[in-house]
N, C-alpha and C positions, 0 to 999 in steps of 0.2 A: 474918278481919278485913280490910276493904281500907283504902286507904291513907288514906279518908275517914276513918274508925273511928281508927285507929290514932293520925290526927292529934288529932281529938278527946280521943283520953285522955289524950294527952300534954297538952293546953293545961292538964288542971287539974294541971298540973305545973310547967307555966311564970307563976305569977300575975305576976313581976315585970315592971317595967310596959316595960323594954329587949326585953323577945321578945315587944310589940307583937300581942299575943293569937296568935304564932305563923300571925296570919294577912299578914304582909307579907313582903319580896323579903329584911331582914335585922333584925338588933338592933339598937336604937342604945339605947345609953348613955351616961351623963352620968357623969364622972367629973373633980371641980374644977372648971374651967373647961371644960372639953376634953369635947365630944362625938364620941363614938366610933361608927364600924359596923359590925359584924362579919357574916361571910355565909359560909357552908359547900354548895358542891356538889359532887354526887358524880358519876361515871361508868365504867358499870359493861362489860366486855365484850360486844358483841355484843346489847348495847343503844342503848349511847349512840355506839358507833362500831362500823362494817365491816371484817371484815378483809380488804379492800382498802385502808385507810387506817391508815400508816405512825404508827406510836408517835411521831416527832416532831411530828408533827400534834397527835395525840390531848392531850401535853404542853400547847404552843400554846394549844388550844381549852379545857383545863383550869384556864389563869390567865383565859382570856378572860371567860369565863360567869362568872367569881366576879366577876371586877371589875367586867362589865356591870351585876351586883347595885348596885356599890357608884355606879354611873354615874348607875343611877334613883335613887339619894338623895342625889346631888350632892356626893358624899365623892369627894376627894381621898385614894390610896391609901397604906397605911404600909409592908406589907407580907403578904407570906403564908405559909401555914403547909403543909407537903406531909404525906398520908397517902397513902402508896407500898403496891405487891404485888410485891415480886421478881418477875423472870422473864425470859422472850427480850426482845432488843432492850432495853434499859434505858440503852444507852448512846447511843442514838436518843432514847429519851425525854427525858435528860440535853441534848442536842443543841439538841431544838423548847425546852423548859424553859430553858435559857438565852436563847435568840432571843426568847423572849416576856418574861421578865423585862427583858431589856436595851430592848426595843422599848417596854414600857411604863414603863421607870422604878421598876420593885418590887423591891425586896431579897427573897432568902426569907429566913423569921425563923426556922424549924427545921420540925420535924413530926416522921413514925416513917415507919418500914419494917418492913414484915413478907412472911414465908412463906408458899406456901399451896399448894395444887391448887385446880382448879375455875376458872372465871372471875375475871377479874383485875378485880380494882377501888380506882379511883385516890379521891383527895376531896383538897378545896384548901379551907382556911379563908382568906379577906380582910379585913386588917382597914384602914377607912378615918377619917379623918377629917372629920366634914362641914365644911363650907364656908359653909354658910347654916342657919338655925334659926328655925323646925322644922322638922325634915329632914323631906323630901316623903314620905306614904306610900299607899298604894293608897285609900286610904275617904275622901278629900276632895272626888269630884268633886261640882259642887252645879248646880242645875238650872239651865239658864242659861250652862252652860259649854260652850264647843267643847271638842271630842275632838283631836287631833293628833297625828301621828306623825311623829317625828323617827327618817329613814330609810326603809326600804322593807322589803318582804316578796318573798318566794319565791325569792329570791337562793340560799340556802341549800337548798330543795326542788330546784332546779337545779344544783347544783353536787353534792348527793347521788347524782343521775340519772348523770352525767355519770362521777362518781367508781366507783358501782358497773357502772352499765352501758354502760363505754366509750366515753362520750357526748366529743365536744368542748368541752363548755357549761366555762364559768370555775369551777373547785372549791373557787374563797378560798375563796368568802362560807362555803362548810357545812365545812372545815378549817381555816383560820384564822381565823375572824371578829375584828372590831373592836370594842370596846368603845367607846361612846360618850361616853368619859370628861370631857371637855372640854364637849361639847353639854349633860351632864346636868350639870354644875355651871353652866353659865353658866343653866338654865331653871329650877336649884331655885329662885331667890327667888321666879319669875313663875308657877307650877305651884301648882293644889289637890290633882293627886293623880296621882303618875309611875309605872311600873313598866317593867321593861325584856317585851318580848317573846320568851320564850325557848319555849312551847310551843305557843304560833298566836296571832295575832292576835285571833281569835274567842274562845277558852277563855278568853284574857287580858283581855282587852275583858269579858268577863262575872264574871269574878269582880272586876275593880276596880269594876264596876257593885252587886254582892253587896255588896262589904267597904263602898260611901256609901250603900246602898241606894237608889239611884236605877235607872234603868234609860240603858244608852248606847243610842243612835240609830246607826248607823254608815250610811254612803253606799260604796256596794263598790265604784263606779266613782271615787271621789275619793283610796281609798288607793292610794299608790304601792308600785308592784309590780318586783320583777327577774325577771320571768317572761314567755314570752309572754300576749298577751292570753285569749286560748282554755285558759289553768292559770290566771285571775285566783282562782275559787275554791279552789281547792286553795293559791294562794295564803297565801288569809285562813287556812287552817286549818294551815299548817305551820308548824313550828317554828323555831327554832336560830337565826334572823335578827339576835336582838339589839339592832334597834331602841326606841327610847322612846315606850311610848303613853301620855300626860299631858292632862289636861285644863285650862283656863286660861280665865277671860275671854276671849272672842271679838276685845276692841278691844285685849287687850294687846302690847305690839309689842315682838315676841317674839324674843330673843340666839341664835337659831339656825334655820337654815331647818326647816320643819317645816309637812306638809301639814294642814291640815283634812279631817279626813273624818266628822263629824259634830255630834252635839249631845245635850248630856246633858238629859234628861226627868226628870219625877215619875216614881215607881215606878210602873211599870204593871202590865201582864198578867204580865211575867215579864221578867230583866234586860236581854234585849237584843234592839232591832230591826233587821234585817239587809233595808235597802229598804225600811224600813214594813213588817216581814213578822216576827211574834213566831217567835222561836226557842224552843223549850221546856224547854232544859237543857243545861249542859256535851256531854253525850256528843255525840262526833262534831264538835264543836268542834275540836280541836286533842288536843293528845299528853295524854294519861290516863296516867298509871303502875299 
């Protein structure tokens, strides 16, 4: 079963209407007054991190990627929840895990710990509160809309280079990255449809194009890149970056800097043109699980 499949059967499991057809970045539910978000990611050994890169890192980038979640839908954070694997170094992990908590302002709110052999694997649930309503979600871009990225790509493919093989390059952006937390709530009012950039630009760019069934247009020279020029495509298709790709009116005059690098279309050939040039499918886009 691949991971297509598997999400599929899950959906007719999730009908409630807060897991969002299980097709966006988190849940949001209405509970009273109070709109909630919640968002769960995992990382798994010698997947999601190298071991060249120190368990305080790993910690770090484990609060970061959930809140990034909670950034594309313009939630302000409550807290978060740890799902731990014993092991070496934990008091490293303990270390980056507080620096990111204190750096962003989150309390943890509990979670578990557990035993094991085999690879080690962390998970952080987020929970936010939105800020603006309806909270932004991947399937509103509409024909007529600019594309935009708040931030840059390949920061992250460079600082991996650098990290595993002895490179001088800057190793934040792909060990500690930034959440956009401030940028994605001041854009939910102005946005028809946000999601943060965590497995390429390209991959992400196509499935928000999927979930409005329109087709994105993207311009490869207009997105901003932290790469040399000569890696621009490799770029578009790497991960871990963290940036907001949102689409919005073109005349909207927009509470955060944030490049244009396209135009959303009627559904065409297939969801995304890359230069006027149809792409035919996810694969080879960006990171697949």
């Amino acid at each position: 079963m691949t991971e297509a499949d598997f999400i599929a059967a899950l959906r007719t499991l999730a009908p409630h209407p807060a897991a969002r057809g299980l097709a966006d970045d988190a849940a949001v539910i209405e509970i009273g007054s109070e709109t909630l978000v919640l968002t769960k990611d995992m990382m798994v050994e010698g997947v999601h991190w190298p071991r060249e890169q120190s368990l305080a890192d790993v910690a770090w980038k484990l609060v970061a990627v959930n809140l990034s979640d909670l950034a594309a839908k313009g939630a302000k954070p409550v807290g978060v929840m740890l799902g731990y694997s014993l092991g070496a170094d934990d008091a490293a992990f303990l270390d980056g895990l507080k620096a990111a908590l204190e750096t962003f302002h989150v309390p943890l709110l509990g979670g578990d710990t557990i035993s094991g052999d085999g690879r080690r694997t962390f998970s952080l649930t987020a929970i936010g509160h939105a800020t603006d309503t309806p909270v932004p979600s991947r399937s509103g871009a509409r024909e007529g809309d600019g594309i935009f990225l708040c931030g840059s790509v390949g920061g992250a493919m460079m600082g991996f280079e650098a990290l595993t093989q002895g490179g001088t390059g800057d190793r934040t952006p792909f060990i500690r990255p930034t959440p956009l937390l401030s940028q994605g709530r001041a854009l939910a009012p102005c946005v028809t449809a946000m999601m943060d950039v965590s497995d390429g630009l390209l991959v992400d760019a196509w499935r928000m194009a999927e979930a409005s069934g329109a087709t994105l247009a993207i311009n490869s020279a207009s997105v901003p890149i932290a790469a040399p020029e000569d890696r621009r495509q490799d770029a578009l298709r790497w991960g871990d970056d963290y940036a907001l790709l949102f689409t919005a009116p073109v005349d909207t005059a927009l509470p955060a800097d944030a490049a244009l690098i396209g135009m959303v279309e009627p559904r065409g050939k297939t969801s995304l043109l890359l230069d006027r040039e149809w792409l035919s499918g996810p694969a080879g886009l960006g990171y697949q699980h």
